[in-house]
C-alpha positions as CSV (number, residue, x, y, z in Angstrom):
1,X,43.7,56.7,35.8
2,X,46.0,59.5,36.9
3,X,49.4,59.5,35.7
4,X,52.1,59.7,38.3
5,X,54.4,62.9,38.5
6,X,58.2,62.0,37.8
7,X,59.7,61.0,41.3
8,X,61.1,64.7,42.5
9,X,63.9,62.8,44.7
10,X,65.3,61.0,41.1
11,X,65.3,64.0,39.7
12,X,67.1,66.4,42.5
13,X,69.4,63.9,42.6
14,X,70.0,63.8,39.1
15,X,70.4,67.9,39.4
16,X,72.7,68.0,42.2
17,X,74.9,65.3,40.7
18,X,75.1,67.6,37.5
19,X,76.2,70.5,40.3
20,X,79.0,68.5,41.8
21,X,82.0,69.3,42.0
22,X,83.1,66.1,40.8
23,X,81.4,66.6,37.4
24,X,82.5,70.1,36.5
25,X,86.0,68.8,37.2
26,X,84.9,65.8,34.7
27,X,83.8,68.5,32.5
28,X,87.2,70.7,32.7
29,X,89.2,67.1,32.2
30,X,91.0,65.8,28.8
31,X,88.9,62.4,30.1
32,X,85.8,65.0,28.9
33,X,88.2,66.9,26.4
34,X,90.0,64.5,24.9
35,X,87.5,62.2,23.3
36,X,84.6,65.1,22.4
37,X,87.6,66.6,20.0
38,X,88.2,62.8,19.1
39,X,84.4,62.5,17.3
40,X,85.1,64.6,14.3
41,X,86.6,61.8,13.0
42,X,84.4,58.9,13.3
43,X,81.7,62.2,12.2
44,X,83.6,62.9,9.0
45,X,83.6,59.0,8.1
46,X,80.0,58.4,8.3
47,X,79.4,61.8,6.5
48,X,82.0,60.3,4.0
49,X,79.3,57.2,3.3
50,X,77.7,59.6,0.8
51,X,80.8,60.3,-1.0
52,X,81.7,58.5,-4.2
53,X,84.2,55.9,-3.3
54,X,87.2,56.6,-5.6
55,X,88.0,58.8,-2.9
56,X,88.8,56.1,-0.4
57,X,92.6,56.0,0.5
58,X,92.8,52.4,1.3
59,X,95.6,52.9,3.4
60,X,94.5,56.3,5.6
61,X,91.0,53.8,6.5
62,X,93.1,51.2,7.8
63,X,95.3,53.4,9.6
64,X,92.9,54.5,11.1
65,X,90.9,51.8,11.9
66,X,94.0,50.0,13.7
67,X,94.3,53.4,15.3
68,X,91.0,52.8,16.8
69,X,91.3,49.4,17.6
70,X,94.6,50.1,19.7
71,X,92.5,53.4,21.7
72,X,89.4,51.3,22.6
73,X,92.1,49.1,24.6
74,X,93.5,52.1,25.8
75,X,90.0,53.5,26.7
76,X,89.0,50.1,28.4
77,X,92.4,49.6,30.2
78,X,92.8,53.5,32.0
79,X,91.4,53.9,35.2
80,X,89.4,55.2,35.8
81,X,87.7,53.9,32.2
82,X,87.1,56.6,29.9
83,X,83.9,55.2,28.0
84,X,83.2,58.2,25.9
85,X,86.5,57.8,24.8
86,X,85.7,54.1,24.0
87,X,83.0,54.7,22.4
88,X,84.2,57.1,19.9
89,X,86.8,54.8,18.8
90,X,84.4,52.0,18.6
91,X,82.0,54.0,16.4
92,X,85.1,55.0,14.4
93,X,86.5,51.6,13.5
94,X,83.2,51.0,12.6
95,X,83.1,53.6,10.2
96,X,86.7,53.1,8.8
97,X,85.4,49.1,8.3
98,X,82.7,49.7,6.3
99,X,84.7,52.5,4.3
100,X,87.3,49.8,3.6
101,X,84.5,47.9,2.4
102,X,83.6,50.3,0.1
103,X,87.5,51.0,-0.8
104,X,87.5,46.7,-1.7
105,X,83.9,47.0,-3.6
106,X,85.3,49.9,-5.6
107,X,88.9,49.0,-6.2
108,X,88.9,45.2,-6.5
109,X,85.1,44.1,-7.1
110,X,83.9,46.2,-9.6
111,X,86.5,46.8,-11.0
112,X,86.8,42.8,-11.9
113,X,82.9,43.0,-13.1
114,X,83.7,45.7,-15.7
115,X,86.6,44.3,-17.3
């Protein structure tokens, strides 16, 4: 059985969408802008899962995951809606929750343990 070639109509459409005007002026937007400068942070908090825990400032992680929780509204509610925005907050409060998880473990749980 002959395996069918990739429908050349789905992809020229897919290329001349990529052409358009409308997305180069997505690309030269702070919709575009805005949130790819915005992943360092969730990026630095995952790389930080390695990281021994008595590092954790329990009070920068939930800063920032309230700040997170308060820009994935703001993401949702602008129109047009700015998803990568969205979901670079989402996977940022994400990674702030399960640091704070660690900061609790660390400070409260095994701390109690040892004693």
């Amino acid at each position: 059985m002959a395996q069918r070639a990739p429908n050349k109509s789905l992809l020229s459409k897919m290329v001349n969408s990529l052409k358009s005007k409308e997305f180069r002026d997505y690309l030269m937007s702070t919709h575009f802008w805005g949130p790819v400068a915005n992943w360092g942070i969730p990026l630095a908090a995952i790389a930080d899962f390695k990281k021994d825990p008595k590092f954790i400032s329990g009070k920068m992680t939930l800063a920032l995951t309230l700040y997170s929780c308060v820009f994935m509204r703001f993401a949702w509610k602008v129109q047009p809606r700015n998803m990568l925005l969205f979901a670079c907050h989402l996977t940022n409060s994400t990674a702030q929750t399960v640091q704070g998880m660690r900061f609790i473990n660390y400070q409260y749980l095994e701390k109690k343990e040892t004693a």
